[in-house]
Every structure is written in C-alpha cells, then in structure tokens.
Jmol script that loads the backbone (N, CA, C; Angstrom):
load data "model"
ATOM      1  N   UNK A   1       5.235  19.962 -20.453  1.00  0.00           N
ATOM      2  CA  UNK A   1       6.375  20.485 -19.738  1.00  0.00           C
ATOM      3  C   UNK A   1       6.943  21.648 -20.524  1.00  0.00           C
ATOM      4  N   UNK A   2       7.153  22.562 -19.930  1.00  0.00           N
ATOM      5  CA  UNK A   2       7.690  24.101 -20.357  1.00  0.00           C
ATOM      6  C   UNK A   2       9.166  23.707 -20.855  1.00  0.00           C
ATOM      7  N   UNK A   3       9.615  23.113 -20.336  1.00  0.00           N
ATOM      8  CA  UNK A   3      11.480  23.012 -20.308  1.00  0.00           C
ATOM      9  C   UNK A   3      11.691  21.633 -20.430  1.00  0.00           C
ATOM     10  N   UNK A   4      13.328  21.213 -20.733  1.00  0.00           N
ATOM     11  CA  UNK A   4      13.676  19.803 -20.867  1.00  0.00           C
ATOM     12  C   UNK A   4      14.345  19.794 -18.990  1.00  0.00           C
ATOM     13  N   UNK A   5      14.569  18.654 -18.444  1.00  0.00           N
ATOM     14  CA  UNK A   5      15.042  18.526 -17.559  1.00  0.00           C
ATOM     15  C   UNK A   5      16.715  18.708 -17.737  1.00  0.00           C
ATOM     16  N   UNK A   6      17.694  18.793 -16.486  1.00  0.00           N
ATOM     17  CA  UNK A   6      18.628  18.923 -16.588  1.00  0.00           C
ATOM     18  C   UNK A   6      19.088  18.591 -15.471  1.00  0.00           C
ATOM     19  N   UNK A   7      20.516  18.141 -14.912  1.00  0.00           N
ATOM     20  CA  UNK A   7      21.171  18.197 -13.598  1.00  0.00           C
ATOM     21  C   UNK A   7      21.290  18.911 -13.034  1.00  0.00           C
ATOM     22  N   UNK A   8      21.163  19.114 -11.852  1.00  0.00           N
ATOM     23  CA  UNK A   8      20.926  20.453 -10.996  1.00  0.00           C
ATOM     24  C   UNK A   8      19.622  20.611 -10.750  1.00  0.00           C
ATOM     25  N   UNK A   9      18.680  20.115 -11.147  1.00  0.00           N
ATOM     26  CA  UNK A   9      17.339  21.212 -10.696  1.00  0.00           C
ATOM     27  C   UNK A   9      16.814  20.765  -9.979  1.00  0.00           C
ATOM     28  N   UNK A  10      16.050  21.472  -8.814  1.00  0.00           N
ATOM     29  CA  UNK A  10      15.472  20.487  -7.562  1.00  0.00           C
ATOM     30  C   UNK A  10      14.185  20.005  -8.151  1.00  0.00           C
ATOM     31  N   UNK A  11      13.770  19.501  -6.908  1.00  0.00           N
ATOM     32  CA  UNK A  11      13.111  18.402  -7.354  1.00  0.00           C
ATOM     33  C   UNK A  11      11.820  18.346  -6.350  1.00  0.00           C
ATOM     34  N   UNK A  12      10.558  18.235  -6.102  1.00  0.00           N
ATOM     35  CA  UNK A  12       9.537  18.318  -5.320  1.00  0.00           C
ATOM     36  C   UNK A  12       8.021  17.346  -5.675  1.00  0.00           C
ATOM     37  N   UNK A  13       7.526  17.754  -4.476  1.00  0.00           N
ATOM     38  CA  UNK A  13       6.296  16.551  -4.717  1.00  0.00           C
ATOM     39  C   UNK A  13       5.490  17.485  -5.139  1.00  0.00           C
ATOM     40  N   UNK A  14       5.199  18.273  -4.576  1.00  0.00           N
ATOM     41  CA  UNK A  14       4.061  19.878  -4.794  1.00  0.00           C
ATOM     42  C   UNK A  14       4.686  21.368  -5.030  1.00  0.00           C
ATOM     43  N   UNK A  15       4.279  22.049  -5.775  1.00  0.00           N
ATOM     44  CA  UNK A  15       4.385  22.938  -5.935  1.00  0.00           C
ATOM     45  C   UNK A  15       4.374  23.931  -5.095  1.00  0.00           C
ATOM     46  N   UNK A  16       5.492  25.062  -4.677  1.00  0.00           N
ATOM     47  CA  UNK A  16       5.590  25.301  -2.861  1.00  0.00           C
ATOM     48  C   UNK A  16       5.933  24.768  -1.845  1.00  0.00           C
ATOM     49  N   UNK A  17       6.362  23.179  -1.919  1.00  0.00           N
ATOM     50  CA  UNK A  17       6.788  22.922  -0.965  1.00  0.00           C
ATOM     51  C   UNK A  17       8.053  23.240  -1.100  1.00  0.00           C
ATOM     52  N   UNK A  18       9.269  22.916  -0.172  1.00  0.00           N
ATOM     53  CA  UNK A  18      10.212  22.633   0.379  1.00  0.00           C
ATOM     54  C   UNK A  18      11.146  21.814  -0.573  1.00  0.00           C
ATOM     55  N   UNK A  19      11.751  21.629  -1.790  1.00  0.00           N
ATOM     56  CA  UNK A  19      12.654  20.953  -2.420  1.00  0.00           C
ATOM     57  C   UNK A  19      13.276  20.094  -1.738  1.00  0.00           C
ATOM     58  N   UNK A  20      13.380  18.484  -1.957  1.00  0.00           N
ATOM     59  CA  UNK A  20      13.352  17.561  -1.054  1.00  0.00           C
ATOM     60  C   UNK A  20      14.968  16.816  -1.598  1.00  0.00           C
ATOM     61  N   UNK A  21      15.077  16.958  -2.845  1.00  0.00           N
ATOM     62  CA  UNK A  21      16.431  16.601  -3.663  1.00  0.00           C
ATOM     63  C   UNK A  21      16.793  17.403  -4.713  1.00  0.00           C
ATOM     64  N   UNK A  22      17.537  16.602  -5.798  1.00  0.00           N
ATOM     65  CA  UNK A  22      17.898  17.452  -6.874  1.00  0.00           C
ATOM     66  C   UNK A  22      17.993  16.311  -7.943  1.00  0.00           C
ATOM     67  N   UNK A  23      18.037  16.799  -9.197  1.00  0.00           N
ATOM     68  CA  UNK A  23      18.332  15.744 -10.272  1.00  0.00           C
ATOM     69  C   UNK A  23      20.048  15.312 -10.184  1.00  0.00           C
ATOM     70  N   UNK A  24      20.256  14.297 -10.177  1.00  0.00           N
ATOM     71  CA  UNK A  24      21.745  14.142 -10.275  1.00  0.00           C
ATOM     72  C   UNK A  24      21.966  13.407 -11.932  1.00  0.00           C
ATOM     73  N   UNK A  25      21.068  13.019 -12.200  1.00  0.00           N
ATOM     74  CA  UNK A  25      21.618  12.865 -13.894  1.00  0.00           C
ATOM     75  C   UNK A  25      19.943  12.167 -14.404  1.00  0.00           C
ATOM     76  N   UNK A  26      20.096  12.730 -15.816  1.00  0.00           N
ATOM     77  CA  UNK A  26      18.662  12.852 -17.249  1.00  0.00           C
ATOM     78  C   UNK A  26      19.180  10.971 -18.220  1.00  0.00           C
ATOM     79  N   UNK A  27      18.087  10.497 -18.354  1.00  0.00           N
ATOM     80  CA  UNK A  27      18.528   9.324 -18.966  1.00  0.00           C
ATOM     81  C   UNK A  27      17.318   9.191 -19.981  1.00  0.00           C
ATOM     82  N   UNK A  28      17.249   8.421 -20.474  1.00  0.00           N
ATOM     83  CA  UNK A  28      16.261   7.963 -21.814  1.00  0.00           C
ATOM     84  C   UNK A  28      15.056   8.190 -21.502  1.00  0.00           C
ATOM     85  N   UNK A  29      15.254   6.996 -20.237  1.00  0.00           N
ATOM     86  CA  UNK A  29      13.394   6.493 -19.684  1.00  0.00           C
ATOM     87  C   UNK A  29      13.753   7.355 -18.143  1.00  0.00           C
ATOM     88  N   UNK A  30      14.409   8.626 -18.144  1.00  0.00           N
ATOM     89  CA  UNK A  30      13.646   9.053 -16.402  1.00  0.00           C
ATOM     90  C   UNK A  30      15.097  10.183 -16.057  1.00  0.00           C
ATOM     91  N   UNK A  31      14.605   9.877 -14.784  1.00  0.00           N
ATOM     92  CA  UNK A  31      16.051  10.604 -13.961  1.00  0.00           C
ATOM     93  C   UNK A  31      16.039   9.827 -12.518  1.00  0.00           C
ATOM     94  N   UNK A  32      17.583  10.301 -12.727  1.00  0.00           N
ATOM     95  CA  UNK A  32      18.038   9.671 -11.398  1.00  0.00           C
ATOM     96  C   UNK A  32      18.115  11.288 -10.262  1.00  0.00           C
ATOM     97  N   UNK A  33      17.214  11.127  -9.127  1.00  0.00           N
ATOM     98  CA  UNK A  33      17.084  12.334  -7.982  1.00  0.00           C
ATOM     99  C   UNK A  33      18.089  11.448  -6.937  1.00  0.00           C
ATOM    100  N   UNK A  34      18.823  12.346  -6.461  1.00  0.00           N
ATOM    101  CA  UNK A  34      19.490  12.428  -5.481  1.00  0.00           C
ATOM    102  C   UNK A  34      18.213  13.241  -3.872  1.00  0.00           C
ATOM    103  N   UNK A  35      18.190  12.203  -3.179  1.00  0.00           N
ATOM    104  CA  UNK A  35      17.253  12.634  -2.387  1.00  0.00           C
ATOM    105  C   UNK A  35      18.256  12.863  -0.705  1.00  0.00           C
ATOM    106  N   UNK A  36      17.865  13.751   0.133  1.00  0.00           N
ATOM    107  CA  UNK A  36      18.609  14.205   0.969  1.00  0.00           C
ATOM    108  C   UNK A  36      18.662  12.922   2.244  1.00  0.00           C
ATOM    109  N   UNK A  37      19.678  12.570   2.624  1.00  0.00           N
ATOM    110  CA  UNK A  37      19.799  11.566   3.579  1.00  0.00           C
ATOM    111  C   UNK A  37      19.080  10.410   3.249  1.00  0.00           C
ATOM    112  N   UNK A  38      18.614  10.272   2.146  1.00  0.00           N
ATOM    113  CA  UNK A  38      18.559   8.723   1.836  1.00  0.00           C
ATOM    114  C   UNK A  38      19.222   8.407   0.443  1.00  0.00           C
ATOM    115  N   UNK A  39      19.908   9.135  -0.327  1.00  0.00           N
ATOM    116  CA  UNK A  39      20.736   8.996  -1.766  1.00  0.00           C
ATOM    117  C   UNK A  39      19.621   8.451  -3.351  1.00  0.00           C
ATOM    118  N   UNK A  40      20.146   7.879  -4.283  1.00  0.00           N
ATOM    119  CA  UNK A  40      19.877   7.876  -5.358  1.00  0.00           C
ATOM    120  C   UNK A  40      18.355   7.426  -5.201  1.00  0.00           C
ATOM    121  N   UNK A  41      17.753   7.666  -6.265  1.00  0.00           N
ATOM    122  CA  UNK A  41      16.390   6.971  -6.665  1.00  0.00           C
ATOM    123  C   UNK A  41      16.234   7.207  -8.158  1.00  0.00           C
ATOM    124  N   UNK A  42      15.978   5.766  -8.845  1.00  0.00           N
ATOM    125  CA  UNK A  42      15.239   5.867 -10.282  1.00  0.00           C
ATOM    126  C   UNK A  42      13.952   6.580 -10.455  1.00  0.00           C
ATOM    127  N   UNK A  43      13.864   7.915 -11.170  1.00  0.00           N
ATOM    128  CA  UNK A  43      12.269   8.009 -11.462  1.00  0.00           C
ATOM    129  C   UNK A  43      11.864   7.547 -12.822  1.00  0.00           C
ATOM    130  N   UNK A  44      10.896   7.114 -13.366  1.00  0.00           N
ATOM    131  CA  UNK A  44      10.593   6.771 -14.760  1.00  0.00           C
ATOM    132  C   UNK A  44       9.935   8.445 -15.137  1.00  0.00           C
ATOM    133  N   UNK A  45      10.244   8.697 -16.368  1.00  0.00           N
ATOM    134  CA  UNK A  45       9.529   9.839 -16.893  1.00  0.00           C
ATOM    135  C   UNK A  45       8.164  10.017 -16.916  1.00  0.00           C
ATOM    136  N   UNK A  46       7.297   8.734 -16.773  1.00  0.00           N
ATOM    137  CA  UNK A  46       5.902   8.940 -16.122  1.00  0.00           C
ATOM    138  C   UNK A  46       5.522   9.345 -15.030  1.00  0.00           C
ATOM    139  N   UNK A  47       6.581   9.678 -13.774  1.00  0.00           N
ATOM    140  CA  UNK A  47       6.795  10.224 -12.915  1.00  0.00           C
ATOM    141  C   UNK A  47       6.954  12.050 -12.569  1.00  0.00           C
ATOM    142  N   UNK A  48       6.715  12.238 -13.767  1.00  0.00           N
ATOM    143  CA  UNK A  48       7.380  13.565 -13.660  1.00  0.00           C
ATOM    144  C   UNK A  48       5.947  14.199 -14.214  1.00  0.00           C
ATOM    145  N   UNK A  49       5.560  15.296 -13.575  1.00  0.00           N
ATOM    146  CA  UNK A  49       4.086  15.812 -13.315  1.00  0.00           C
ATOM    147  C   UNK A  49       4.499  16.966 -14.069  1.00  0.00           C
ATOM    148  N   UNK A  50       5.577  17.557 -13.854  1.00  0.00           N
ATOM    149  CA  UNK A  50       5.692  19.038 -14.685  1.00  0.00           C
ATOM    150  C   UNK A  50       7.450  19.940 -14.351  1.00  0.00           C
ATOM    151  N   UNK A  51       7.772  20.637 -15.208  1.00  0.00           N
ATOM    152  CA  UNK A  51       9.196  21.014 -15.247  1.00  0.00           C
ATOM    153  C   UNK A  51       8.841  22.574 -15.909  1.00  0.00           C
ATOM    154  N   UNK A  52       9.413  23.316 -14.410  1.00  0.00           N
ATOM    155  CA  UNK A  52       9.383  24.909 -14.808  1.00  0.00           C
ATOM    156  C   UNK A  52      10.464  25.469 -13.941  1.00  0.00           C
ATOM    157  N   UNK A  53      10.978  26.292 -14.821  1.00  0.00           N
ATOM    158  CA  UNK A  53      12.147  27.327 -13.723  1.00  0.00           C
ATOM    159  C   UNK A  53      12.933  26.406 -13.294  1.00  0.00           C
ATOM    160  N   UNK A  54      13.658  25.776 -13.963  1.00  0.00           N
ATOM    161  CA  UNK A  54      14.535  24.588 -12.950  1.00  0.00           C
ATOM    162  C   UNK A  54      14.176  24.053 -11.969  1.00  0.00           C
ATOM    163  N   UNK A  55      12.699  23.536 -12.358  1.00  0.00           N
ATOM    164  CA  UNK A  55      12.251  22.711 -10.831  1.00  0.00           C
ATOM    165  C   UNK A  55      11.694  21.626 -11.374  1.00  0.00           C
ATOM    166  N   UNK A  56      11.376  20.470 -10.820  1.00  0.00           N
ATOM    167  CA  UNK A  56      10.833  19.174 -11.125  1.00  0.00           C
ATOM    168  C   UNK A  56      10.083  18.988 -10.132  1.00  0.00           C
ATOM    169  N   UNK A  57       8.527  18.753 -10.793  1.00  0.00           N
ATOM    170  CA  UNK A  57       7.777  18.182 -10.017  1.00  0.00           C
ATOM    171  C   UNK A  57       6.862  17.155 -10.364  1.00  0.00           C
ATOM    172  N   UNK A  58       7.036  16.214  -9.030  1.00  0.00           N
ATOM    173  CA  UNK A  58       6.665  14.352  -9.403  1.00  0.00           C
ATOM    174  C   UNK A  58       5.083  14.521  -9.063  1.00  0.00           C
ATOM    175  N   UNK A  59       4.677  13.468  -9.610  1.00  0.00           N
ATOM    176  CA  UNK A  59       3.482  12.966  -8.828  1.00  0.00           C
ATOM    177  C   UNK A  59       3.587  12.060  -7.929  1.00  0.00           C
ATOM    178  N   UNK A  60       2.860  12.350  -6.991  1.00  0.00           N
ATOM    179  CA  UNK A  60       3.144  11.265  -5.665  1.00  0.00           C
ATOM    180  C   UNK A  60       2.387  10.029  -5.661  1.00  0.00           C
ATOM    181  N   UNK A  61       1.342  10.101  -7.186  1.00  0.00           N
ATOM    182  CA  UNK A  61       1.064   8.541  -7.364  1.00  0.00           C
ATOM    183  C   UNK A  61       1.533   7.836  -7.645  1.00  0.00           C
ATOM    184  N   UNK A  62       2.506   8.318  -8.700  1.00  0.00           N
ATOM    185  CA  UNK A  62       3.205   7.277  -9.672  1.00  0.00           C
ATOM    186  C   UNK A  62       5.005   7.340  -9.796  1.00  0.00           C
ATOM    187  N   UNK A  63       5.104   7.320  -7.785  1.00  0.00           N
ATOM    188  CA  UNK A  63       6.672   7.114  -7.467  1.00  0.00           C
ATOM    189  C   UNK A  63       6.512   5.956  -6.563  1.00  0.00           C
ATOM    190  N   UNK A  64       7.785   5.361  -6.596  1.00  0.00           N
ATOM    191  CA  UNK A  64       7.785   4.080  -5.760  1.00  0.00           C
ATOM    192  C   UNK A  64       7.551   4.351  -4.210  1.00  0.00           C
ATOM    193  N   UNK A  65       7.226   3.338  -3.512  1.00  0.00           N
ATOM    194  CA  UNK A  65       6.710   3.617  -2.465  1.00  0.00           C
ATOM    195  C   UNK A  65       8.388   4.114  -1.373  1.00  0.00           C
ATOM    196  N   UNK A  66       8.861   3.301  -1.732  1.00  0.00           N
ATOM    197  CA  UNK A  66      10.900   3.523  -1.194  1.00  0.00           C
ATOM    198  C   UNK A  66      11.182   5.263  -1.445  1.00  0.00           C
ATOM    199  N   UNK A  67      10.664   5.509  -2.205  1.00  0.00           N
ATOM    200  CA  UNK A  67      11.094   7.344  -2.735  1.00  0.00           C
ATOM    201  C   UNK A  67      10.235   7.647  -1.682  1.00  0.00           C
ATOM    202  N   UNK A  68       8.940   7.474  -2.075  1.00  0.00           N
ATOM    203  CA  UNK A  68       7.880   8.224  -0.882  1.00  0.00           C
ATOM    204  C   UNK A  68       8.817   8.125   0.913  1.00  0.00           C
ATOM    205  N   UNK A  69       9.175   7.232   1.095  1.00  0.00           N
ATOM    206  CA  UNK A  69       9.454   6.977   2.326  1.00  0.00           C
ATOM    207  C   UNK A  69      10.713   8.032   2.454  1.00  0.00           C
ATOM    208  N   UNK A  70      11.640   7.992   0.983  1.00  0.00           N
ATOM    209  CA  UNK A  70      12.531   8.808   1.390  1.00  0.00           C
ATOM    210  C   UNK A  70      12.310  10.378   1.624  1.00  0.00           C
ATOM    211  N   UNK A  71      11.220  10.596   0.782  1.00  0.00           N
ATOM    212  CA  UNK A  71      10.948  12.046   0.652  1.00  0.00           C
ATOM    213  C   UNK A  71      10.527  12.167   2.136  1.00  0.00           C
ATOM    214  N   UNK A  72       9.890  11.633   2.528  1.00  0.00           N
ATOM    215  CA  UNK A  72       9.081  11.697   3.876  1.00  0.00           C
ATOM    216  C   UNK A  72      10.340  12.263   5.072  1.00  0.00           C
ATOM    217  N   UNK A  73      11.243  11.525   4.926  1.00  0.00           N
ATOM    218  CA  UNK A  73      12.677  11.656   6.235  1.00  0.00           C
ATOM    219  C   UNK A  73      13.617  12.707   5.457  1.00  0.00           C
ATOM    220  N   UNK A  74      13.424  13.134   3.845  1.00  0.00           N
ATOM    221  CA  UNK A  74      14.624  13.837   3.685  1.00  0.00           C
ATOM    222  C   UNK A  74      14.873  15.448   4.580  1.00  0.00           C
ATOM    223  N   UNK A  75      13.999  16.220   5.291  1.00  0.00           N
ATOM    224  CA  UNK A  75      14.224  16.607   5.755  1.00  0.00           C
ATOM    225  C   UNK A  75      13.989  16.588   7.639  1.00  0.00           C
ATOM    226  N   UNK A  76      14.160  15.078   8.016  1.00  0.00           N
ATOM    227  CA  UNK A  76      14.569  15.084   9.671  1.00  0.00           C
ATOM    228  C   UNK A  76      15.136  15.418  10.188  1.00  0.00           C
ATOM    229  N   UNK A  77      16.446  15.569   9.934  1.00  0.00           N
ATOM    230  CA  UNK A  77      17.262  15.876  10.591  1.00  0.00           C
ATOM    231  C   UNK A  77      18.021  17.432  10.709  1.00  0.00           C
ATOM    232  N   UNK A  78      16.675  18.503  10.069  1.00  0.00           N
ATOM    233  CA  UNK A  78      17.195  19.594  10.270  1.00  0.00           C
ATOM    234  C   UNK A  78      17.006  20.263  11.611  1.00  0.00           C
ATOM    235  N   UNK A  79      17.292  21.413  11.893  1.00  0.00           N
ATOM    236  CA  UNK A  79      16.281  22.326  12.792  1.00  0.00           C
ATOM    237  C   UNK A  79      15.411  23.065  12.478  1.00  0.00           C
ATOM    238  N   UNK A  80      14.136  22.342  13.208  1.00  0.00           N
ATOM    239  CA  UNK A  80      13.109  23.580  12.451  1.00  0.00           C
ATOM    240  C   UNK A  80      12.654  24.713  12.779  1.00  0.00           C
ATOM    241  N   UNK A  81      13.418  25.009  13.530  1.00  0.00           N
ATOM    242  CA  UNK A  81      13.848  26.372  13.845  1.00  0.00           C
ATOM    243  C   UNK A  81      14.597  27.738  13.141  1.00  0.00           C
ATOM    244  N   UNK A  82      14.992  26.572  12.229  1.00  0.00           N
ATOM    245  CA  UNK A  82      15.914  27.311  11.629  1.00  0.00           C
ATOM    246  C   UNK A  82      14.721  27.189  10.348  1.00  0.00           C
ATOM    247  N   UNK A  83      14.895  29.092   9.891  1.00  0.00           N
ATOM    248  CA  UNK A  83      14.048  28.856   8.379  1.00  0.00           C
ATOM    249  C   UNK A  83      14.185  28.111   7.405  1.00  0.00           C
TER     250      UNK A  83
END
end "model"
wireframe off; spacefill off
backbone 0.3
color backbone group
C-alpha cells in the first residue's frame, strides 16, 4: 500500500468503478466503511487490496458476504440517468 488509510477516503471493489462508500473511522485490525443506504460495515485489514490517492480498494473475496450484498444495492436508488 502506497499510503496509510484515513477517514474520508472512498472506498471501492475495483479500480474505476463507481465509489460505493467511504471510510468512516481506521482501527487496529481494519476499518469501519460507511456504505451508501445500507450504513456501517467492519472490514478486517486483510480486506483491503490496495490504498492510493485517497481511495480504498477491497477485495471482493475476502469481504463478508452482508458487505457484498450491501455494495450490490448501494447505488439503487439513484437515477441513472443522471451521470
């Protein structure tokens, strides 16, 4: 990892996608992501695939299946119409 993590930085499954949350707070063993319309989730720091430019990105093997589900709906309820 290029950088230490911090609050504030979004947060993604892949690189290019769409930022799905943000870090809401850095702890020993992980971070806690604030994910959009479904709220908090524990990640363990084995979770975390790589950290550049204020961005966090997970691996989608080794997140709970409850995150996956959230990432999946965090953006439903937009318009996708709208850029």
């Amino acid at each position: 990892m290029t950088e230490q993590i911090a609050e504030g930085f979004d947060v993604f499954l892949h690189d290019g996608d769409k930022a799905f949350g943000a870090v809401r707070r850095v702890h020993a063993h992980g971070i806690t992501v604030y994910v959009e319309n479904a709220g908090d989730f524990e990640v363990p720091q084995s979770a975390v695939k790589a950290v550049d430019a204020e961005k966090v990105t997970l691996d989608p093997a080794r997140i709970d299946p409850k995150l996956a589900e959230a990432i999946r709906r965090a953006h439903s309820g937009e318009d996708p119409s709208i850029p």
